[in-house]
N, C-alpha and C positions, 0 to 999 in steps of 0.2 A: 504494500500500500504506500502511497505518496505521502514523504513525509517522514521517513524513518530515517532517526540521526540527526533530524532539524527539529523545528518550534513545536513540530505536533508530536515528539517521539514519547513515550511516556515518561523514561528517565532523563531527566534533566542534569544529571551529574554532571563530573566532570567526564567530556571524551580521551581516548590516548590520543597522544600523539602531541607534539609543539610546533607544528605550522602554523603558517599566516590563516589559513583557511582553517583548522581546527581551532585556532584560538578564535576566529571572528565568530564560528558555528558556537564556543565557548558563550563569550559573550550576546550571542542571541538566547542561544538559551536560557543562562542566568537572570538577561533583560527581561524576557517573556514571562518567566513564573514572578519578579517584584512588582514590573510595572502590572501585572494583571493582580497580584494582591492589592497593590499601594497605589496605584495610576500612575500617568505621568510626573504629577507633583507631587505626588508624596514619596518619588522614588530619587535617592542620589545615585550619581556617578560610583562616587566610593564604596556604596552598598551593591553595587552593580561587580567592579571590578572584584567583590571580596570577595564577593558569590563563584566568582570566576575563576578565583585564584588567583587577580594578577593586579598592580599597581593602577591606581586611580591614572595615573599618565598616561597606561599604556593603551586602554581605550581610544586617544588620539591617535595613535598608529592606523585604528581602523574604524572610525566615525568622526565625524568633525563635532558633535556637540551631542546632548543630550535627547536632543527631538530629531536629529539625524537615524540614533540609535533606535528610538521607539516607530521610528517609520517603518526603518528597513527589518525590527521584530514584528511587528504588523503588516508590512506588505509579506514577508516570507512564510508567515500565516497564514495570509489567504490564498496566497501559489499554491503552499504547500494541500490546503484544505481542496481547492480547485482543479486540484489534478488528482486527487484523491475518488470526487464525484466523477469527474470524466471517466475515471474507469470503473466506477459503479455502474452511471449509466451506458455503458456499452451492451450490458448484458442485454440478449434478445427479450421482444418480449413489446408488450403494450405500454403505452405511456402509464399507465397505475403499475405494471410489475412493475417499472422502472424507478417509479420514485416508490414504492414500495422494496426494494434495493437499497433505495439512497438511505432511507430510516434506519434501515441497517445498519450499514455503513456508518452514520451520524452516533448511533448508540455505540458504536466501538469504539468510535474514535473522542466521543464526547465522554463517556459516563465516570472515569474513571478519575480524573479530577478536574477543575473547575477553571483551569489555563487557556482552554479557548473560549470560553464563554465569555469570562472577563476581558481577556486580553481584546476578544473581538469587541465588546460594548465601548469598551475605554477607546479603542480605534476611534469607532466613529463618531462617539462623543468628540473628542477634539477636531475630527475633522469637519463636524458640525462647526463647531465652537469659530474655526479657522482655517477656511475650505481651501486658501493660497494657499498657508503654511504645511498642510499638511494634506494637500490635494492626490498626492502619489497612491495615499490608502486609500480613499475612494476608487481609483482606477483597478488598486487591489481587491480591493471589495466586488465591483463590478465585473470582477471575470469572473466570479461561481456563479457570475446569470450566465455565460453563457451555457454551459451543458443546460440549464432547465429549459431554455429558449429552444434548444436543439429536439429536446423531449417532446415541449408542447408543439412545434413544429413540425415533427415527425407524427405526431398524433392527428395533425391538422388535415398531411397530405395520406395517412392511412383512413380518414376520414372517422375517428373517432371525438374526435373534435369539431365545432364547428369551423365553416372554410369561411367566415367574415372573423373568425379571432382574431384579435390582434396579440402574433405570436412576440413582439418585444415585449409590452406591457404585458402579460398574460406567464409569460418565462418568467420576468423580473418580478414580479411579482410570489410565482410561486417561489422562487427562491428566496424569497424573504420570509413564506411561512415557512418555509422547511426549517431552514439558517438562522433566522434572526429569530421568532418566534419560540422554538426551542427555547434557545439561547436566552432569552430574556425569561422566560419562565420557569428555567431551571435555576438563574441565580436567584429568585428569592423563592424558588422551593428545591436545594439545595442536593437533598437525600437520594441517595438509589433510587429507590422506591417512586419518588416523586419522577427522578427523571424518566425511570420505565415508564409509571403515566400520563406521561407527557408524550412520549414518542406512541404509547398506543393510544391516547385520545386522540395525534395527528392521523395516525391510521386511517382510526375509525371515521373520522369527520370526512377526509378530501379521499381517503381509499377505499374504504370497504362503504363508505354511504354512498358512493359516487355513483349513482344510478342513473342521472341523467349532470353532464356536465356543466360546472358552474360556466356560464359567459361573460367572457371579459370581452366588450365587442368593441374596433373602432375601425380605424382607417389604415390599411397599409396589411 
């Protein structure tokens, strides 16, 4: 799966090895699990570099500042999460197997601790906050539309879907209940437990009810 050794791995230790590239994968890693406890402001550099093993300077070797670093742990996030789906959705099958797949996939990669829930809410919080400053993670964020764009569009032209759907809006959109959705209802209901029911009330709502498809109708 997409992701193994990077942001979504589930040990965040330390990796072997002393390159430039395992120390940077270092410091993404260590970045991801504080700034997702603490945020962006509540996290320093030097709690960063300690987590890492390595001198508060040495960070500058390979980020130029602190919102440098939480970019490129949040854009490497959603790479990471977005190629993860893409080979979910490959699997044959109708657009509900497909995103009944993805739930899957999402409980493996979500349940076991609480680093990409956060990490991804604190993303887009800021990029809210300061769309110039931190524009790059919107563009990160906006590529796990595309696999669900691909899904609803492919459903479009098997004619399981309506052919007036508007497959941009209609993709982007499901990808925000699958992705965001989740994610936001797992951080304040926390537990196992909760997040299994979280992922089988998505189920049941958009998969197993889906008897006649919801439309999202426009132009194009």
């Amino acid at each position: 799966m997409a992701g193994k050794g990077g942001i979504t791995a589930r040990n965040l230790g330390r990796p072997e090895g002393a390159t430039a590239e395992e120390t940077r994968k270092r410091l993404l890693q260590a970045a991801a699990a504080l700034f997702a406890r603490n945020g962006l402001h509540g996290t320093t550099l030097g709690e960063i570099a300690a987590a890492a093993g390595l001198t508060a300077p040495a960070i500058y070797n390979h980020f130029l500042s602190k919102d440098d670093l939480f970019i490129a742990a949040a854009c490497v996030m959603f790479d990471e999460i977005a190629g993860a789906i893409e080979e979910t959705v490959a699997v044959p099958g109708g657009w509900l197997a497909r995103v009944t797949a993805v739930l899957g996939m999402i409980h493996e990669l979500y349940r076991e601790d609480m680093v990409l829930q956060r990490l991804g809410m604190s993303a887009l919080v800021e990029c809210a906050r300061d769309p110039d400053r931190f524009g790059a993670i919107r563009s990160a964020r906006e590529r796990l539309d595309a696999p669900f764009r691909r899904v609803v569009g492919d459903a479009v032209a098997a004619g399981e879907l309506p052919a007036d759907t508007n497959v941009q809006v209609a993709g982007a959109v499901l990808s925000s209940l699958v992705m965001s959705g989740i994610a936001a209802y797992t951080l304040l209901h926390p537990s196992l437990a909760d997040f299994d029911g979280a992922v089988d009330a998505f189920r049941t709502l958009v998969v197993d009810g889906q008897r006649k498809p919801l439309r999202l109708v426009g132009q194009g």
